[in-house]
MMTF fields as JSON, N, C-alpha, C and O atoms, coordinates in Angstrom:
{
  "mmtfVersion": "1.0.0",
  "mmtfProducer": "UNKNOWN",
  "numBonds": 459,
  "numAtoms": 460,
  "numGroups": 115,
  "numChains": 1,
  "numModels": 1,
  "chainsPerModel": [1],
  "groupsPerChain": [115],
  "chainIdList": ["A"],
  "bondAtomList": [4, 2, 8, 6, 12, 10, 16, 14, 20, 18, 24, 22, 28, 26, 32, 30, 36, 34, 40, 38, 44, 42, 48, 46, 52, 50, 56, 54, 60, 58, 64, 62, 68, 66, 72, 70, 76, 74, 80, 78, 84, 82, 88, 86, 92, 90, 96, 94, 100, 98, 104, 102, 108, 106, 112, 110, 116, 114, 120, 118, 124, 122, 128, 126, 132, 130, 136, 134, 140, 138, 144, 142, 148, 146, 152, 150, 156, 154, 160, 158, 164, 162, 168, 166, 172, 170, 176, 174, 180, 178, 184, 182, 188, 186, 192, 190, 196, 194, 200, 198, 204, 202, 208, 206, 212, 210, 216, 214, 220, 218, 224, 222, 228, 226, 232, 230, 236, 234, 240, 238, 244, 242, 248, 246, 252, 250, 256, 254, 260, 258, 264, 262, 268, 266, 272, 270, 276, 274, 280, 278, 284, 282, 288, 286, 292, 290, 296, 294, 300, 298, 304, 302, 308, 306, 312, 310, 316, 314, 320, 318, 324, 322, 328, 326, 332, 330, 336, 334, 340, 338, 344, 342, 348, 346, 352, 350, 356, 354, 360, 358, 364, 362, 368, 366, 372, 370, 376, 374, 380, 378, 384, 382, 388, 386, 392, 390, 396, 394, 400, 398, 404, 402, 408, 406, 412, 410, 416, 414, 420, 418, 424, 422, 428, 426, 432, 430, 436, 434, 440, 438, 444, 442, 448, 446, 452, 450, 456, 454],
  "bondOrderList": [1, 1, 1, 1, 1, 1, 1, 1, 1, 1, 1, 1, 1, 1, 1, 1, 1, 1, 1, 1, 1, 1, 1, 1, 1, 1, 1, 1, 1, 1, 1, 1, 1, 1, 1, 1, 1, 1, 1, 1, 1, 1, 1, 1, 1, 1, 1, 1, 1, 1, 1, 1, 1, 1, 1, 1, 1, 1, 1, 1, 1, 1, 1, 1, 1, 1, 1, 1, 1, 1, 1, 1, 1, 1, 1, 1, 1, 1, 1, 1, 1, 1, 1, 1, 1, 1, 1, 1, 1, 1, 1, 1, 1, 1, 1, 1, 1, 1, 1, 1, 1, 1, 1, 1, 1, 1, 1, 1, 1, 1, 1, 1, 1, 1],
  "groupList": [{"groupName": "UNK", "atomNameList": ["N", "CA", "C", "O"], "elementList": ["N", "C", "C", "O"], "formalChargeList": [0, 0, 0, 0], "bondAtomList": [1, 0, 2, 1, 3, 2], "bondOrderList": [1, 1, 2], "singleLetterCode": "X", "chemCompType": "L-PEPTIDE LINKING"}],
  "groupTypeList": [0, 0, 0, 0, 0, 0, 0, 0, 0, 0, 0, 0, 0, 0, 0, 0, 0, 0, 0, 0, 0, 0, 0, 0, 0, 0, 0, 0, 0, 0, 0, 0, 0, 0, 0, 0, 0, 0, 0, 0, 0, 0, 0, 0, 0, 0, 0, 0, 0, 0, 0, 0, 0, 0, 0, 0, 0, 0, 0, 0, 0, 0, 0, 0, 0, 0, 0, 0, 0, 0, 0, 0, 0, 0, 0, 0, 0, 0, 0, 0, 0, 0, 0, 0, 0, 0, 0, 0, 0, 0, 0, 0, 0, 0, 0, 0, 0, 0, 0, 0, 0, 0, 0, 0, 0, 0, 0, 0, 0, 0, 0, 0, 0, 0, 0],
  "groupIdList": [1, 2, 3, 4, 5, 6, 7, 8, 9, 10, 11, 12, 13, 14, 15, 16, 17, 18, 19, 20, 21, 22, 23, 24, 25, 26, 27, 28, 29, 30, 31, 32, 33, 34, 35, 36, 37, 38, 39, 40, 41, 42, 43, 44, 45, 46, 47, 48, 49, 50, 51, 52, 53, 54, 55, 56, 57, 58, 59, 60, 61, 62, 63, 64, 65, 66, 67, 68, 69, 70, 71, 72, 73, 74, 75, 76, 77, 78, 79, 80, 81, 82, 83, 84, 85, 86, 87, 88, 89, 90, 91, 92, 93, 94, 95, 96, 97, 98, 99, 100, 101, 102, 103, 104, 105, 106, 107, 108, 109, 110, 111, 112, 113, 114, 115],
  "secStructList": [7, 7, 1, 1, 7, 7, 1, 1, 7, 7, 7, 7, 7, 7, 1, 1, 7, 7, 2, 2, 2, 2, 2, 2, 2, 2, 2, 2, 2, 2, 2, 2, 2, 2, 2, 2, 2, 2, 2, 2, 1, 7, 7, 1, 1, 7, 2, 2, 2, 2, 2, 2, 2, 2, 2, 2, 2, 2, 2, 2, 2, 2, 2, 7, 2, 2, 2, 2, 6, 6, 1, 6, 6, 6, 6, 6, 6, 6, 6, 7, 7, 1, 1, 7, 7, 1, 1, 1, 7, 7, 7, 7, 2, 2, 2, 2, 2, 2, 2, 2, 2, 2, 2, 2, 2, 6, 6, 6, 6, 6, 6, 6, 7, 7, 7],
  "xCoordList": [130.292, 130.798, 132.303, 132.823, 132.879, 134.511, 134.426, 133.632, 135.779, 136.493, 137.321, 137.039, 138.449, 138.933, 139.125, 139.775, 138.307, 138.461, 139.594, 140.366, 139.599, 140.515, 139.842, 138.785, 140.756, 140.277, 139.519, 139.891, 138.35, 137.605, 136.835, 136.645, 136.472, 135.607, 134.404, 134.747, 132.936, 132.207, 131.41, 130.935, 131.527, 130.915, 129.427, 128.633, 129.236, 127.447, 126.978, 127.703, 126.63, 125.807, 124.217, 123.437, 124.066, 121.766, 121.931, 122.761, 120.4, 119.586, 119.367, 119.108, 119.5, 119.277, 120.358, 120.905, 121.319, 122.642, 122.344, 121.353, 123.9, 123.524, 124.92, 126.101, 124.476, 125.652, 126.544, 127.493, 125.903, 126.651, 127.95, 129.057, 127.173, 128.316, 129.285, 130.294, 129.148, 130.235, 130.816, 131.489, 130.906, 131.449, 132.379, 133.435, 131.932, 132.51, 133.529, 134.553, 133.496, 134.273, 135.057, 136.246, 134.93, 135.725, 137.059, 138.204, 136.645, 137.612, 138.527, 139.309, 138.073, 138.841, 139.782, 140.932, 139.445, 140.295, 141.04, 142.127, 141.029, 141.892, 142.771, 143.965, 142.535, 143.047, 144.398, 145.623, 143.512, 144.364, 145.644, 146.599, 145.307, 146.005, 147.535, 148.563, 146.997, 147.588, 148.614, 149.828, 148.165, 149.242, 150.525, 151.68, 149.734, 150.588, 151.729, 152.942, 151.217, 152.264, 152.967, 154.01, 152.694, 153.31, 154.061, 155.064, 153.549, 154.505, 154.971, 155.716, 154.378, 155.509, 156.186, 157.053, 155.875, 156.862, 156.371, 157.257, 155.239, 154.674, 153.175, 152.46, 152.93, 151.4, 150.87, 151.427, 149.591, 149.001, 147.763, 147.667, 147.304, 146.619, 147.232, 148.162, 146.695, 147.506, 147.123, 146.162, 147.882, 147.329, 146.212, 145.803, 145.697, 144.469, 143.619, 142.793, 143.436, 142.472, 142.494, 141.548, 143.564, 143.487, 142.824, 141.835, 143.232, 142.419, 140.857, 140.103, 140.634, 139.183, 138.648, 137.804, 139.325, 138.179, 138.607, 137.669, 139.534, 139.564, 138.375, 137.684, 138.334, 136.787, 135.826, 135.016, 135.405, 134.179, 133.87, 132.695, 135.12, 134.393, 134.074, 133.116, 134.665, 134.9, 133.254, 132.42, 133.022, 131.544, 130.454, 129.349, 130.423, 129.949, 129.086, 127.927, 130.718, 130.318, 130.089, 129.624, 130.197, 129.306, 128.264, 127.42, 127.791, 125.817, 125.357, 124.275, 126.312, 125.383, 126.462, 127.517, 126.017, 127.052, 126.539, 127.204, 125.198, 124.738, 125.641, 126.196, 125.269, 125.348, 127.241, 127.748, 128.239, 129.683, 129.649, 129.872, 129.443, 129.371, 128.658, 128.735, 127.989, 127.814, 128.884, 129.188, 129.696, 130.698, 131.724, 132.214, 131.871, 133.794, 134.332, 134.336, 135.285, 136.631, 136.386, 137.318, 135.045, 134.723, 135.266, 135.224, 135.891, 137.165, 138.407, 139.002, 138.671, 140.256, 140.02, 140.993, 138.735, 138.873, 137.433, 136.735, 137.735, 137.078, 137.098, 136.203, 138.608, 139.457, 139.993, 141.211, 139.228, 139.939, 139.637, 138.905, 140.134, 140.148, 140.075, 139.597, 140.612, 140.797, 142.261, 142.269, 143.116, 144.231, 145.151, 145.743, 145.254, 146.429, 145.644, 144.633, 146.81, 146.786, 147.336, 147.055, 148.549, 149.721, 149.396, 149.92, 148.697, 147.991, 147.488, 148.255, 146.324, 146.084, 146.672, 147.833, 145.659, 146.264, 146.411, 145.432, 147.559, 148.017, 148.364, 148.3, 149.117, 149.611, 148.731, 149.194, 147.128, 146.498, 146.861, 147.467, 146.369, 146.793, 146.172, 146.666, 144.674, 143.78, 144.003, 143.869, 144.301, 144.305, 146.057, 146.245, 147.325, 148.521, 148.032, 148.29, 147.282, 147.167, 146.366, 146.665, 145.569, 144.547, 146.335, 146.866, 146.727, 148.218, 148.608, 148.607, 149.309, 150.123, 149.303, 149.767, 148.082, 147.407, 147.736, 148.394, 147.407, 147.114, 148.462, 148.546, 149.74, 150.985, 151.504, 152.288, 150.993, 151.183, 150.899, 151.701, 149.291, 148.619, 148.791, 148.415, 149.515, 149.903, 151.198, 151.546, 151.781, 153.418, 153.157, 153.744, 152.58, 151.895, 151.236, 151.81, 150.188, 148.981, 148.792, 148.485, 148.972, 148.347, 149.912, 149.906, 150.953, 152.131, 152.581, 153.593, 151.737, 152.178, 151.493, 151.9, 150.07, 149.164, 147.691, 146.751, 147.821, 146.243, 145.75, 145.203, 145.961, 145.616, 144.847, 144.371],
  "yCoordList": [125.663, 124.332, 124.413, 125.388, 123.561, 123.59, 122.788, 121.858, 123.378, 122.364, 121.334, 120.175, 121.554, 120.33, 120.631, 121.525, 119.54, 120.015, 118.973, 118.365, 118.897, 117.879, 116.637, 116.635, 115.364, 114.258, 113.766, 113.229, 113.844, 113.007, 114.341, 114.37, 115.192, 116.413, 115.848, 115.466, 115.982, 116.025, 117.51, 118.525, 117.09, 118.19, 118.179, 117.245, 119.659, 119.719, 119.872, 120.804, 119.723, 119.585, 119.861, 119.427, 120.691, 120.681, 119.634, 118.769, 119.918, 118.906, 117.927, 116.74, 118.562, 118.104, 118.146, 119.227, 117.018, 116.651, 117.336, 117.17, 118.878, 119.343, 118.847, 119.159, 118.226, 117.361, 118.315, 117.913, 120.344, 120.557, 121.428, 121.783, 121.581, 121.535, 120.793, 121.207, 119.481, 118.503, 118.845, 119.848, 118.644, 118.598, 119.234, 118.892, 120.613, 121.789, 121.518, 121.346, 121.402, 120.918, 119.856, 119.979, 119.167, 117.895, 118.558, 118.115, 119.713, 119.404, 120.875, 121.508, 121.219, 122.09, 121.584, 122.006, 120.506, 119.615, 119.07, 119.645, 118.403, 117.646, 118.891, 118.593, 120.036, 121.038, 121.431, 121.306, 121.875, 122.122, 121.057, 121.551, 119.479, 118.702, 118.158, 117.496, 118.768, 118.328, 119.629, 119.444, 120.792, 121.751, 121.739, 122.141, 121.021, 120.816, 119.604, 119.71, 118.73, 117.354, 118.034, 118.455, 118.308, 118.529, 119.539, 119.558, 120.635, 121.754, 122.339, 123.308, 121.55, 122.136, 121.124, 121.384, 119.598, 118.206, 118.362, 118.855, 118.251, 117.909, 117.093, 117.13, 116.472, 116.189, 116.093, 115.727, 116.607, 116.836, 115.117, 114.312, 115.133, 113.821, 112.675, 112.746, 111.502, 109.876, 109.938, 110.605, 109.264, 109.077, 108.181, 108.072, 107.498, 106.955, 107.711, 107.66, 108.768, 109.679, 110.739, 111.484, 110.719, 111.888, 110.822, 111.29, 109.229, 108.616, 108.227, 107.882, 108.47, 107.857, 109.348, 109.45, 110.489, 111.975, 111.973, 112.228, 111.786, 111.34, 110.362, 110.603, 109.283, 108.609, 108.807, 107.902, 109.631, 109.983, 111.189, 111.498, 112.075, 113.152, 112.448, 112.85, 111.619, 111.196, 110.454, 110.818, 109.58, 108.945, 110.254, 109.859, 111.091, 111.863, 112.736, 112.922, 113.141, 113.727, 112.732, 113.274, 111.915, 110.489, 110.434, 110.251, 110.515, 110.249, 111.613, 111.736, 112.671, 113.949, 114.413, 114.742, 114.428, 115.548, 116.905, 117.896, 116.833, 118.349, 119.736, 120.833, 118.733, 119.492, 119.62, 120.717, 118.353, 118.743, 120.119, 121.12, 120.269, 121.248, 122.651, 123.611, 122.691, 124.178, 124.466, 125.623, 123.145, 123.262, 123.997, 123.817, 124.665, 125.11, 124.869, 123.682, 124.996, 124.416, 123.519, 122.866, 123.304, 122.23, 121.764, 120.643, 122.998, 122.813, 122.01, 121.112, 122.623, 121.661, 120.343, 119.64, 119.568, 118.934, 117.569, 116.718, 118.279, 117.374, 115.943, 115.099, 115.871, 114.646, 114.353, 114.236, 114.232, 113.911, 112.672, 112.5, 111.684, 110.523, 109.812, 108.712, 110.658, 110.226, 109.589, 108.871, 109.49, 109.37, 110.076, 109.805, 111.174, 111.638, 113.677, 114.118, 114.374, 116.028, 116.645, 117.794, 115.864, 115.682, 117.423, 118.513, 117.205, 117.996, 119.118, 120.08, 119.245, 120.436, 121.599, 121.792, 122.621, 124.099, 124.508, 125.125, 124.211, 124.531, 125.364, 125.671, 126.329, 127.77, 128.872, 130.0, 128.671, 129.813, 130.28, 129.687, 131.733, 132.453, 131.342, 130.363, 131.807, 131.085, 129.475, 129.144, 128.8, 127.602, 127.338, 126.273, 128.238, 127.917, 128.679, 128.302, 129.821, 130.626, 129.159, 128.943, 128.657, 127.742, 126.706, 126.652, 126.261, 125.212, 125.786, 125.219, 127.137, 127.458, 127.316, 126.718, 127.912, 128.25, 126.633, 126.47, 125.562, 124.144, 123.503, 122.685, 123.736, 123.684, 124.112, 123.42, 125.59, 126.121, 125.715, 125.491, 125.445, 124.749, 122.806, 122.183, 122.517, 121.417, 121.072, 120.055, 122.294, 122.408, 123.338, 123.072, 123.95, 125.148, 123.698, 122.906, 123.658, 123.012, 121.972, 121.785, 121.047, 119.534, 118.567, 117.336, 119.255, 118.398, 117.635, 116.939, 117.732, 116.986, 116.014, 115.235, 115.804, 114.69, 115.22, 115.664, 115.016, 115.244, 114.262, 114.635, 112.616, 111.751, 111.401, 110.301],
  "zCoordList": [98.066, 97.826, 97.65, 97.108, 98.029, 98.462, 97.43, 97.289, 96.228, 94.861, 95.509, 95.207, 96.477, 96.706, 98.153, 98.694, 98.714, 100.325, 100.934, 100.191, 101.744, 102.35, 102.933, 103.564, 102.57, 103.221, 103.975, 105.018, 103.621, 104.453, 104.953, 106.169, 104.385, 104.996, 103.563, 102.444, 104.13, 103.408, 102.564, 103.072, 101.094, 100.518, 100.438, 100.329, 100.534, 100.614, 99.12, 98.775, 98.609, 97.441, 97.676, 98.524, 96.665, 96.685, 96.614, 96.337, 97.102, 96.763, 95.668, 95.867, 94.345, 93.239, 92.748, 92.966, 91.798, 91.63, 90.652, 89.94, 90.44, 88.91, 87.945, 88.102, 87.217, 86.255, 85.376, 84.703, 85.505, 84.704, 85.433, 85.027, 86.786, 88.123, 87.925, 87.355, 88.386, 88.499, 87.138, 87.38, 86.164, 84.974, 84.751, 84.219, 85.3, 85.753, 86.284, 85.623, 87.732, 89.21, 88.399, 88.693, 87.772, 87.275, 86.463, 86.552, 85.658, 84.436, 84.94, 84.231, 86.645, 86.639, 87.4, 87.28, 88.397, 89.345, 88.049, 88.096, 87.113, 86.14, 85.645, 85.615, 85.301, 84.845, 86.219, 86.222, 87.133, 87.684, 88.668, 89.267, 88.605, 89.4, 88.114, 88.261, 87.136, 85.506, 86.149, 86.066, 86.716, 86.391, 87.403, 87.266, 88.619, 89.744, 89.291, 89.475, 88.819, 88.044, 87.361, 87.863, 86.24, 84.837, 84.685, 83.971, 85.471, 85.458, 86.786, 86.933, 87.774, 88.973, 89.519, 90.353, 89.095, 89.501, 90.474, 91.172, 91.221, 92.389, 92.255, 91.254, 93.308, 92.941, 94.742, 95.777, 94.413, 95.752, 95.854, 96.78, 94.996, 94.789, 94.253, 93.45, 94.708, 94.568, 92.832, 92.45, 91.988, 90.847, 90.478, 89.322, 91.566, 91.426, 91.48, 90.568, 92.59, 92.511, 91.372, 91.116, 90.787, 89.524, 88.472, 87.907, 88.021, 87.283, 87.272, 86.362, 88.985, 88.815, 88.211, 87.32, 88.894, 88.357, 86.626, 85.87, 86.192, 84.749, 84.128, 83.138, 84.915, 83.915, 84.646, 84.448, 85.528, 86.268, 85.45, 85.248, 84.84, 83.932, 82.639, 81.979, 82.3, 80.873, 80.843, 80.014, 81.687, 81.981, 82.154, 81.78, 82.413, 82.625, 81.172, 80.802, 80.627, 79.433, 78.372, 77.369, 78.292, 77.256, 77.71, 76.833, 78.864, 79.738, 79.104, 78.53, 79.264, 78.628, 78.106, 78.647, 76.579, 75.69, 75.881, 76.183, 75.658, 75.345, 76.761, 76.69, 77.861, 79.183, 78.911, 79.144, 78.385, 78.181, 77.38, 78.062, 76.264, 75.562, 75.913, 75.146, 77.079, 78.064, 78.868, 79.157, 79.392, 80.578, 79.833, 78.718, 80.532, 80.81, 80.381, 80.709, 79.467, 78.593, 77.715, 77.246, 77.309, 76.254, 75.085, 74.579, 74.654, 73.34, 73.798, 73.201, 75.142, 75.521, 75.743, 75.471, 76.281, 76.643, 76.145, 76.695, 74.48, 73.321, 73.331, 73.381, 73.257, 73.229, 74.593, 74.731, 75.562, 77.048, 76.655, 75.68, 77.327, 77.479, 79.069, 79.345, 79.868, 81.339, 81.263, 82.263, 80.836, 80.949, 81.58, 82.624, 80.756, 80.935, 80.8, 80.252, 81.638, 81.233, 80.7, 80.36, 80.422, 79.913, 78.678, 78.907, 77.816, 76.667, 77.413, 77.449, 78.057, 78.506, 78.411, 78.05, 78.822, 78.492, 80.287, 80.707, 81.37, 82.357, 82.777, 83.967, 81.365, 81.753, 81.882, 81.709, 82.254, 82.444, 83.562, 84.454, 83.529, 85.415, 86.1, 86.659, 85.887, 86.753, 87.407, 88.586, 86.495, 87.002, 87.467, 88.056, 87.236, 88.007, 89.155, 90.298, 88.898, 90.508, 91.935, 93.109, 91.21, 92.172, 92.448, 93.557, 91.623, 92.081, 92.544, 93.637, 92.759, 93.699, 95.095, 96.066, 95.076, 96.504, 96.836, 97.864, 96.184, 96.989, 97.115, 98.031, 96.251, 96.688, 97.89, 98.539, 98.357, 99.41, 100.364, 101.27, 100.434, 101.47, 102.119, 103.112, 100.947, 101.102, 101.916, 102.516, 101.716, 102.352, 104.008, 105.057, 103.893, 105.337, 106.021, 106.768, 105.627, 106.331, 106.823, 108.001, 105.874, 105.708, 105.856, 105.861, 105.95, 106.13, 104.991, 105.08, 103.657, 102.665, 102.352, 101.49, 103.096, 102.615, 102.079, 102.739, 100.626, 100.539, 99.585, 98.547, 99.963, 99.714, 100.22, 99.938]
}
């Protein structure tokens, strides 16, 4: 399964929607699109699309707490709100290494659109 594919390419997903996937996939796209803004002054996504995945996780983890609290980063992202990333913890390797790759690929590849 591709984290952020490009426009208009469809993702495959099982069969069976797993909510603690997405949750997952959600707060690492917010993690990492927070690191591309905030700390490299760039953004690869429109800020609408960074707000809707802001309350699509935020809806998400209110439908199921139990399953938020297995996901990934559950401490950082206690108090998300869908606002803002502003707060987040950005300076991990992991998640500046994934911004650079999609900075790169955005400037190589795609010409600068991954709206």
């Amino acid at each position: 399964m591709m984290l952020f594919p490009k426009e208009g390419v469809l993702i495959t997903t099982p069969k069976k929607f797993d909510m603690l996937d997405f949750i997952n996939r959600r707060r690492k796209q917010i993690l990492v699109h927070s690191c591309v803004y905030y700390r490299f002054g760039t953004s690869i996504i429109s800020d609408d699309k960074f707000d809707t995945w802001g309350y699509q996780l935020v809806d998400a983890e209110l439908s199921h707490p139990k399953l938020a609290e297995k996901a990934d980063y559950h401490e950082v992202f206690k108090d998300f709100n869908g606002s803002t990333g502003y707060y987040l913890p950005i300076g991990e390797p992991e998640i500046v290494n994934i911004a650079h790759r999609l900075i790169k690929m955005k400037e190589d590849n795609y010409g600068g659109n991954f709206r």
